[in-house]
C-alpha positions as CSV (number, residue, x, y, z in Angstrom):
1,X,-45.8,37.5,12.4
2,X,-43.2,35.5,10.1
3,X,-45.7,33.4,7.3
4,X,-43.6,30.0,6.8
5,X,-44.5,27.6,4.1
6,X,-43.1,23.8,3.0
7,X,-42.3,22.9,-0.6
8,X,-41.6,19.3,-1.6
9,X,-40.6,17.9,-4.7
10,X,-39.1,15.2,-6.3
11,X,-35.6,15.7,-7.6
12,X,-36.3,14.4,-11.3
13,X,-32.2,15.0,-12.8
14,X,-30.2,11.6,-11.5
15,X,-31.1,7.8,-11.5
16,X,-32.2,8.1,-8.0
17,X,-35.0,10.0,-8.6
18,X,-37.3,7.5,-7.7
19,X,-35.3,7.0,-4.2
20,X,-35.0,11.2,-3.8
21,X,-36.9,13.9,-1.9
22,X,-36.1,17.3,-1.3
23,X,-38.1,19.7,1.4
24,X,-37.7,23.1,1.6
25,X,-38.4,25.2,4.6
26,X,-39.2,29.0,4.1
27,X,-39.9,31.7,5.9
28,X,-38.9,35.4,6.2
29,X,-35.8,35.1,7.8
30,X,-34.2,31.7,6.3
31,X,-34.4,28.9,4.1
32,X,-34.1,25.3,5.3
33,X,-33.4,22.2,2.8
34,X,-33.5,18.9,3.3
35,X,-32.9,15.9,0.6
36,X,-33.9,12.7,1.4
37,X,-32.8,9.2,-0.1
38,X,-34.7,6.2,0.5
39,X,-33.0,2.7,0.4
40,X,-29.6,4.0,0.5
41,X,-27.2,1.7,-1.8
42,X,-23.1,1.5,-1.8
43,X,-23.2,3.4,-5.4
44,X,-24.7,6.6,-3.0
45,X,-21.4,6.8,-1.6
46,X,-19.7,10.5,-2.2
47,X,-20.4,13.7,-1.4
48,X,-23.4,15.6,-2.1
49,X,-23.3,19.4,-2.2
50,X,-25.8,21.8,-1.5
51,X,-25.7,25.5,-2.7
52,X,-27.9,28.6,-3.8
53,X,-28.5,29.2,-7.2
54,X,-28.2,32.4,-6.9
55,X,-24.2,32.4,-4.8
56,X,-22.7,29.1,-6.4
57,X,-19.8,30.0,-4.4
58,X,-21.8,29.7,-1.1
59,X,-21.9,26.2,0.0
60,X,-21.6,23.2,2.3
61,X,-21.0,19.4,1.5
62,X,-20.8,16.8,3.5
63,X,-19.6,13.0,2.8
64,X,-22.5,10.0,2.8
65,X,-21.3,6.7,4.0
66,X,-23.4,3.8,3.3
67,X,-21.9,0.7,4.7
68,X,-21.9,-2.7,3.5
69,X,-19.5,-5.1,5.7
70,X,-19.1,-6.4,2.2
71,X,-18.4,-3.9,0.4
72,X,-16.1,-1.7,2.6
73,X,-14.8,0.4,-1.1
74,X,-16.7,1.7,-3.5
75,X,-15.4,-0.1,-6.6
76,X,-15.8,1.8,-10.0
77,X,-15.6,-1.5,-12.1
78,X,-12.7,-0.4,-13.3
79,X,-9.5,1.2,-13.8
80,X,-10.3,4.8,-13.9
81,X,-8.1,6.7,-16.5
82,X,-7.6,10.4,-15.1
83,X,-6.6,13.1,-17.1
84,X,-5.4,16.7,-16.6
85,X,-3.1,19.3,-18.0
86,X,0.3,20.0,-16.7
87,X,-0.2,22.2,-13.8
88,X,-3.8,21.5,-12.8
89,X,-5.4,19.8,-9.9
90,X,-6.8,16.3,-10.1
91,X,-9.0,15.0,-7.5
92,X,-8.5,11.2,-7.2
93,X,-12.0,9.6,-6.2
94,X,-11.4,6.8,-3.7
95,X,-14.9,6.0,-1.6
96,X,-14.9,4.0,1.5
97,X,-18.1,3.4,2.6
98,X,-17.4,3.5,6.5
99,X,-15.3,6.1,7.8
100,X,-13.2,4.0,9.8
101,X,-12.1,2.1,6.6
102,X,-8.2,2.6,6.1
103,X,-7.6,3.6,2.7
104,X,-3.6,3.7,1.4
105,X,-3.3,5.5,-1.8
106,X,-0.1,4.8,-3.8
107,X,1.5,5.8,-7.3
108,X,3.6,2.7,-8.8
109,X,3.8,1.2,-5.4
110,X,5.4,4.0,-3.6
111,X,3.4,4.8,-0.6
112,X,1.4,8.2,-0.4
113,X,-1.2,8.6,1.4
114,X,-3.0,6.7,4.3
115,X,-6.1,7.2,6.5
116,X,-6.1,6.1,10.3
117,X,-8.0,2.7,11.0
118,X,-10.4,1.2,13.3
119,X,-11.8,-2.0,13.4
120,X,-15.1,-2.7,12.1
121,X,-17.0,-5.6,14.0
122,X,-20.8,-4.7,13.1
């Protein structure tokens, strides 16, 4: 017979700490996590990762939208300044906070990427 057992703890390392829980599920054959966030705001937007410490190359992320009819992209407050050497990758952040938001992304006002787009009524 399989023992299982349920940690909780707070996650203590982000200024949401006070809106984050984490559970953890374990038994002999698997481990289950889940993180919770309580009063979800626009600046949650992103992706969150989860992975073992022990295989950081073993893991899954999935995108968070929290939508605001008001706020339908994440605004920075700013111009973002990027920088990378010659041949490396950049990753661009641009956060919509619905996934039926179209998003264009263009470089000196030549066109270069764009996302598909649905209305949003509610």
């Amino acid at each position: 017979m399989a023992v299982s057992r349920e940690l909780r703890g707070v996650i203590n390392t982000d200024k949401r700490n006070k809106r984050t829980t984490y559970a953890t599920f374990v038994n002999d054959t698997y481990i289950a996590s889940t993180l919770t966030l309580t009063d979800a705001k626009i600046t949650d937007t992103g992706f969150y990762e989860c992975h073992l410490q022990q295989f950081p190359d073993l893991k899954t992320e999935h995108y968070v939208y929290v939508w605001d009819k008001r706020h339908l992209l994440l605004n920075s407050g700013g111009v973002d300044r990027i920088t990378v050497k010659h041949g490396q990758r950049a990753a661009i952040p641009c956060k919509p906070t619905h996934p039926d938001v179209r998003v264009t992304l263009k470089r000196n006002n030549h066109f270069t990427v764009e996302t598909s787009f649905k209305r949003i009524d509610t």
